[in-house]
Backbone as CSV, one residue per row, in Angstrom:
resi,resn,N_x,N_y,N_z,CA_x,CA_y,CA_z,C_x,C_y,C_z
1,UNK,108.312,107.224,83.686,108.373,108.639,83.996,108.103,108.834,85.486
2,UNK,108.775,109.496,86.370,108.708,109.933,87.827,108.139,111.086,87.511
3,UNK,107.105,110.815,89.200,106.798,112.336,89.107,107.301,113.200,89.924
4,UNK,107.258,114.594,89.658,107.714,115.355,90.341,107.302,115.673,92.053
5,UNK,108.066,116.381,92.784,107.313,116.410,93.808,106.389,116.857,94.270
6,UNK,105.752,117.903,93.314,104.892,118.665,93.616,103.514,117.947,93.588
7,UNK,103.699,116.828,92.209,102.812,115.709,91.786,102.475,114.712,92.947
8,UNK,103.569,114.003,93.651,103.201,113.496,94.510,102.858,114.410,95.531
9,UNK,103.145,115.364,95.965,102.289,116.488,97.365,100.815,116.412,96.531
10,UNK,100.765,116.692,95.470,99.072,116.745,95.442,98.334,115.249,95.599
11,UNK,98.723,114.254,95.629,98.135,112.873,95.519,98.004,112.624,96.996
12,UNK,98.962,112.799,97.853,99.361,112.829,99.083,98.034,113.645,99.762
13,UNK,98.357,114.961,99.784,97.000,115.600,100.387,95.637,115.430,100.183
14,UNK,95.514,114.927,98.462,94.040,114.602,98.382,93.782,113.617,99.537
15,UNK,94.498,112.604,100.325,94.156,111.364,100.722,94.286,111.870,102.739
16,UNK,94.631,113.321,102.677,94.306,113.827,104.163,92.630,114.017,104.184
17,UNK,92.646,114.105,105.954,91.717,114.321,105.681,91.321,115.521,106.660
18,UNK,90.475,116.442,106.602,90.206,117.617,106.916,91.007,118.132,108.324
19,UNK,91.024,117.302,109.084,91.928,117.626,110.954,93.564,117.646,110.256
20,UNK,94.126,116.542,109.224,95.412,116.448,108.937,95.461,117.895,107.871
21,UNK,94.515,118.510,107.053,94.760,119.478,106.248,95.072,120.680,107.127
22,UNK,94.180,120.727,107.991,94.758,121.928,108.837,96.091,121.988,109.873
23,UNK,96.007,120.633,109.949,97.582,120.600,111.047,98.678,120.795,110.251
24,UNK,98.421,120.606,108.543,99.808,120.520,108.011,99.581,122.001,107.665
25,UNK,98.531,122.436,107.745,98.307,124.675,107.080,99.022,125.014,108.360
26,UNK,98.850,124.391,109.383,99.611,125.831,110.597,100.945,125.049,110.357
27,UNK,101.772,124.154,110.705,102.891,123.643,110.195,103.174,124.647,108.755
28,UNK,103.058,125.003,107.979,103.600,125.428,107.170,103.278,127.208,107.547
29,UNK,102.465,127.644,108.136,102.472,128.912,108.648,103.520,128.887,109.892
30,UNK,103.399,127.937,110.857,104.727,128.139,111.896,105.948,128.601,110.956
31,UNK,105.993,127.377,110.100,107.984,127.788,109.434,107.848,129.403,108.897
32,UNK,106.610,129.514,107.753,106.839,130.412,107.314,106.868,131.757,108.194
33,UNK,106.681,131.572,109.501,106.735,132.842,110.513,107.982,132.636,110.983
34,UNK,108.906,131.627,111.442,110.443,131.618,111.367,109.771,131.311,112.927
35,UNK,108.835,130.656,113.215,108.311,129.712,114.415,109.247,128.196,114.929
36,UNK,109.788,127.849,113.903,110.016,126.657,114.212,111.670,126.497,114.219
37,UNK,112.473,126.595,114.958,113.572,125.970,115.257,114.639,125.723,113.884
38,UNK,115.766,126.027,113.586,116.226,125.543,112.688,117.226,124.626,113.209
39,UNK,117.642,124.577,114.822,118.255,123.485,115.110,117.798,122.556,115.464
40,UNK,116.289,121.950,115.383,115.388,121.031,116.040,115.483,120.326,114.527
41,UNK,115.700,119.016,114.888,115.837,117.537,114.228,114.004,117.496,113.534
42,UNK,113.781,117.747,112.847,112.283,118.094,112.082,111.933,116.794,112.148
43,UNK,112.216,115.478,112.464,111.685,114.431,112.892,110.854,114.423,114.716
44,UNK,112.095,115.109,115.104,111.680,115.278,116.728,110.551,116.504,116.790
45,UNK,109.982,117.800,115.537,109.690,118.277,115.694,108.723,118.096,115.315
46,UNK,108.250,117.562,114.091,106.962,116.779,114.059,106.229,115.730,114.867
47,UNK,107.079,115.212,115.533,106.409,113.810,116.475,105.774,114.710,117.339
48,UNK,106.731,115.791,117.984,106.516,116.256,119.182,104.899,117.460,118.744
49,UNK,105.047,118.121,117.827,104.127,119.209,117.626,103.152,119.005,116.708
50,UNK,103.782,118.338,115.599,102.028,118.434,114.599,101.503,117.050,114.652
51,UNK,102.112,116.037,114.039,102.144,114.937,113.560,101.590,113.924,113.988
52,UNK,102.506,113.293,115.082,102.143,112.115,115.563,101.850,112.698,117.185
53,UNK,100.544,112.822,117.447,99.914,112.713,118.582,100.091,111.668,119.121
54,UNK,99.951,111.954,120.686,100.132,110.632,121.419,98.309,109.930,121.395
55,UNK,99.041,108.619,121.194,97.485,107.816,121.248,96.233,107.825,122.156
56,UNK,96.969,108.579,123.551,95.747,108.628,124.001,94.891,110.050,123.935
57,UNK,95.209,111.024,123.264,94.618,112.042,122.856,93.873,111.662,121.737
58,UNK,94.355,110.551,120.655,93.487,110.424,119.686,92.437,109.175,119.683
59,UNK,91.611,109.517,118.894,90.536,108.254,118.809,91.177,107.384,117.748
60,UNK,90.506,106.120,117.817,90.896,105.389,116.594,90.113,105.853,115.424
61,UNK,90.608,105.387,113.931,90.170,105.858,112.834,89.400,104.723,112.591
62,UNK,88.143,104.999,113.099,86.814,103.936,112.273,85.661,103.867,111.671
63,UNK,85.241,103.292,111.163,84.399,103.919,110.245,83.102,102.289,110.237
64,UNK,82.012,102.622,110.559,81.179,101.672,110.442,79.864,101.949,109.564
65,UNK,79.737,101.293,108.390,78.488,101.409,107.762,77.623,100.117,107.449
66,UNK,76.918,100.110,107.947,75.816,99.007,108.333,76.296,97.961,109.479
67,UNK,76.518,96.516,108.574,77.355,95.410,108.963,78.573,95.539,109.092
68,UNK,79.253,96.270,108.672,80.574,96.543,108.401,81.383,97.506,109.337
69,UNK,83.053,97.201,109.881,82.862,97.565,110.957,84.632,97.481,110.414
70,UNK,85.186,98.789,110.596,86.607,99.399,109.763,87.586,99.705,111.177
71,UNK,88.777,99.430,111.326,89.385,100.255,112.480,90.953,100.210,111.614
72,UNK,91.166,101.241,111.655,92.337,101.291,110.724,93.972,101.187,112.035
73,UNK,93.920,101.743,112.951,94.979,101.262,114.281,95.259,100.065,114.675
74,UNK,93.850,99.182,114.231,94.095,97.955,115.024,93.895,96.751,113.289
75,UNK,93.906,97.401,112.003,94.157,96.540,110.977,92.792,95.720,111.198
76,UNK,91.786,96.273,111.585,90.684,95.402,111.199,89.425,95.485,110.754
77,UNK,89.151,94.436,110.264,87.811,94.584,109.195,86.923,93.380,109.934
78,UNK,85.633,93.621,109.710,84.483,92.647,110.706,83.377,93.476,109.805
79,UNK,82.948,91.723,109.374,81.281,92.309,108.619,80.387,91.022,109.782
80,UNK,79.305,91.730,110.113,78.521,91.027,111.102,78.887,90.480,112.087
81,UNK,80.206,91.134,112.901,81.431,90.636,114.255,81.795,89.457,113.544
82,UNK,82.380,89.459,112.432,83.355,88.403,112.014,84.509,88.825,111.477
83,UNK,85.652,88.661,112.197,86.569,89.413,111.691,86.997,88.633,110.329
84,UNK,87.407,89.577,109.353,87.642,89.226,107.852,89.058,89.121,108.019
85,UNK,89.885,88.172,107.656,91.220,88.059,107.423,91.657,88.471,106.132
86,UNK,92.583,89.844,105.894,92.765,90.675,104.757,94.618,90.299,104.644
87,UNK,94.419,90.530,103.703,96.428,90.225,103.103,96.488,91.497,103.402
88,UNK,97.996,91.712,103.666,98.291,93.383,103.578,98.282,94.211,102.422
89,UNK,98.259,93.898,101.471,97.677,94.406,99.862,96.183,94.776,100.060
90,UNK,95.409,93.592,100.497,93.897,93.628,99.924,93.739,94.610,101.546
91,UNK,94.028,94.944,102.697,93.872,95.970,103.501,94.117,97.061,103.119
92,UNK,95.488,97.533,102.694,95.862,98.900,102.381,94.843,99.181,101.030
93,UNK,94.328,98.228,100.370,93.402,98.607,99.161,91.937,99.049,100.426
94,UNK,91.933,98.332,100.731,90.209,98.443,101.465,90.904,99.662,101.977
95,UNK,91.524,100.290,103.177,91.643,101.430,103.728,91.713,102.452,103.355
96,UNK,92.058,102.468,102.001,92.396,103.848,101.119,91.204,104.524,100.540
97,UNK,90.288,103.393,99.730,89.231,103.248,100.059,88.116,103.905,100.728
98,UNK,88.403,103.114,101.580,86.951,103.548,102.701,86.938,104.670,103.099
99,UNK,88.280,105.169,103.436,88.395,106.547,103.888,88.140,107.484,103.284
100,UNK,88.137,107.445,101.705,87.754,108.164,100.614,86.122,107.277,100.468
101,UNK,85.707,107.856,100.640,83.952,107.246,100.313,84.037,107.881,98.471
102,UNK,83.342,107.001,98.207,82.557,107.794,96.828,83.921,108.461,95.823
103,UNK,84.764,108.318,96.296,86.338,108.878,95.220,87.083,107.821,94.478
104,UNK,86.628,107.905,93.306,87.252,106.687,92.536,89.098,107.166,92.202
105,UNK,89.253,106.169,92.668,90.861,105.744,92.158,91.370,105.119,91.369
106,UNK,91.931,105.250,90.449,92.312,105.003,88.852,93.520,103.899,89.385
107,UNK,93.128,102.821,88.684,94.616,101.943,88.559,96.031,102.484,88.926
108,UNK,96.358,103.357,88.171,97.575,103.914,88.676,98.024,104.391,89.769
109,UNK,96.957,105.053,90.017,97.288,105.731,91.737,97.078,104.710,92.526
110,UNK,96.124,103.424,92.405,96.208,102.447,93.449,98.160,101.890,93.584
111,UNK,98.234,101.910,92.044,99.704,101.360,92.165,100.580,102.188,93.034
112,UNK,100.740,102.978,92.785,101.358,104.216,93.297,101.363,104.536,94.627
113,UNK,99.814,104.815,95.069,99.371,104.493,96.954,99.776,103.351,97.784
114,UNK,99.698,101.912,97.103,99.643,100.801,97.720,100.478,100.019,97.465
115,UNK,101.547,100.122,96.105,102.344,98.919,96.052,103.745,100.445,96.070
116,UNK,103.528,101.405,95.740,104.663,102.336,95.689,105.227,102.161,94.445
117,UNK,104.931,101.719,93.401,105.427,101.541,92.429,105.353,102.125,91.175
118,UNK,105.744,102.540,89.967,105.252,103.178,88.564,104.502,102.228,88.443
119,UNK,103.231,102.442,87.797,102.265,101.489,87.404,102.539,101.184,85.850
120,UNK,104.163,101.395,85.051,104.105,100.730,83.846,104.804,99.583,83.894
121,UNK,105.029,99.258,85.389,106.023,98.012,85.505,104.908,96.693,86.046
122,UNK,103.564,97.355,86.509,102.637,96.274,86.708,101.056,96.410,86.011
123,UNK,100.544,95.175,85.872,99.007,95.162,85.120,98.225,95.348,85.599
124,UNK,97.017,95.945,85.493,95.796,96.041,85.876,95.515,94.641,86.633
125,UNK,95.493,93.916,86.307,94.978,92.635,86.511,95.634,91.814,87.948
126,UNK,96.625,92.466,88.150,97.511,92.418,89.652,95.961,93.558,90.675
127,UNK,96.315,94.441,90.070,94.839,95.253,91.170,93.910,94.171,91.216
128,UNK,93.362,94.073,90.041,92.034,93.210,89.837,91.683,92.092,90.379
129,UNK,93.016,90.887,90.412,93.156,90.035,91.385,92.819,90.562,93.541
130,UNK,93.647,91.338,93.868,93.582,91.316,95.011,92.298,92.433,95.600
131,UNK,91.365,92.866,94.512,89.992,93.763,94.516,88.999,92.070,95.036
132,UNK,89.185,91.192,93.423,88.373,90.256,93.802,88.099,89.635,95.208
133,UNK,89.280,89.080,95.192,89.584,88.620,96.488,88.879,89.332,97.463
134,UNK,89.431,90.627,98.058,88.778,91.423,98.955,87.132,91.495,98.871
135,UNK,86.544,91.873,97.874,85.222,91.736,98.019,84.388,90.372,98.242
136,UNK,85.481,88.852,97.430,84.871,87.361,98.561,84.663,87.587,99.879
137,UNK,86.059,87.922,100.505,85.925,88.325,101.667,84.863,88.823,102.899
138,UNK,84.676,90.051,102.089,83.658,90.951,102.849,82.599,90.925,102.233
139,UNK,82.375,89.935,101.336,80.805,89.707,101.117,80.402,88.518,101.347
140,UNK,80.352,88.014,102.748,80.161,86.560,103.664,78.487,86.216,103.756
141,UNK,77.562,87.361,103.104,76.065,86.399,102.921,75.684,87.610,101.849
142,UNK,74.946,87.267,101.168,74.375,87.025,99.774,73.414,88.415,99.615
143,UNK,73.474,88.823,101.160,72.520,90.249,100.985,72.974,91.336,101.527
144,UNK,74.657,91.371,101.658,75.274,92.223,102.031,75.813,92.965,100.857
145,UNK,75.630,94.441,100.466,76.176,95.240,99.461,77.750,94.719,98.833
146,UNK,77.593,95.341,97.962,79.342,94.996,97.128,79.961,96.539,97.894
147,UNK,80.312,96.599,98.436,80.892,97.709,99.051,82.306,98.217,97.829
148,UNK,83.083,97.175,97.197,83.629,98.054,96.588,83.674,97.861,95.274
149,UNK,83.062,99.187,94.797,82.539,98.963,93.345,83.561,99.562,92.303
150,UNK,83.988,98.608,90.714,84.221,98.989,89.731,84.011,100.232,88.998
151,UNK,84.479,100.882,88.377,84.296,102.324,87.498,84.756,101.897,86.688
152,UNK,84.259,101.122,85.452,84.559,100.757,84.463,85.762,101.476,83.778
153,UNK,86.976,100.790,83.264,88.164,100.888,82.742,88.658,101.959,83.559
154,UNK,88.317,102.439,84.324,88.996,103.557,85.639,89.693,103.422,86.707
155,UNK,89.159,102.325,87.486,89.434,101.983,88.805,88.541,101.754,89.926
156,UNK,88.710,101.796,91.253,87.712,101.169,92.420,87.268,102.122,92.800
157,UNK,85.841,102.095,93.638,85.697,103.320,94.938,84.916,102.588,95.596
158,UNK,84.534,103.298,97.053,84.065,102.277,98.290,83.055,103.314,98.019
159,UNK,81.628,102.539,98.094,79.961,103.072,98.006,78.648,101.784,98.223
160,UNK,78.389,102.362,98.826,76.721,101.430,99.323,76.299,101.175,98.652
């Protein structure tokens, strides 16, 4: 079963985060004021006005809690300045993640967020594999938190 689009706009926005919620509210107040161009290429008009800021106006997206040390621009993860070597699966899992603190994500939507796929064409146990993995990873001494914790028969969330 596909979902509709409205289904994916709500999965989509839950995963903005408060600066992207408001850039996409005036973006949708520009059009709806008849602000925005109907001959402008809406690719050129997003790069240029809401969207994609130029990099040096923005900061990087990072996030450090304790040992642990997140930069999502530059794809990297470092627990105690050691950089962790992540597959691109077990990253886009950690990033989705982290950025959502404390918001558990159900199997399906991981499928859905990270592999793009209906989750009746793959198993739990495909997540479960590349979760494990990721937490060997980033748990390199014995007294560092499980940073990403199980919700029994639910799915993952990133918590201290």
């Amino acid at each position: 079963m596909k979902d509709s689009g409205k289904q994916i706009g709500e999965k989509l926005f839950a995963l903005l985060s408060a600066s992207q919620k408001k850039e996409l509210a005036q973006f949708i107040r520009d059009y709806e004021a008849g602000n925005i161009p109907a001959d402008v290429p809406c690719t050129t008009l997003l790069q240029r006005q809401y969207f994609i800021p130029s990099q040096a106006d923005q900061p990087l997206t990072e996030i450090r809690e304790g040992d642990l040390y997140f930069c999502l621009e530059q794809r990297l993860v470092t627990v105690r300045s050691q950089v962790i070597p992540l597959t691109v699966k077990e990253f886009e899992i950690f990033s989705l993640l982290i950025q959502n603190p404390k918001r558990v994500f159900t199997y399906e939507i991981l499928l859905d967020l990270v592999w793009h796929e209906n989750y009746t064409y793959y198993s739990r146990k495909a997540i479960n594999n590349h979760v494990s993995n990721l937490r060997k990873k980033i748990r390199i001494a014995p007294d560092l938190p499980d940073y990403v914790k199980s919700v029994y028969g639910v799915g993952y969330k990133f918590d201290i």
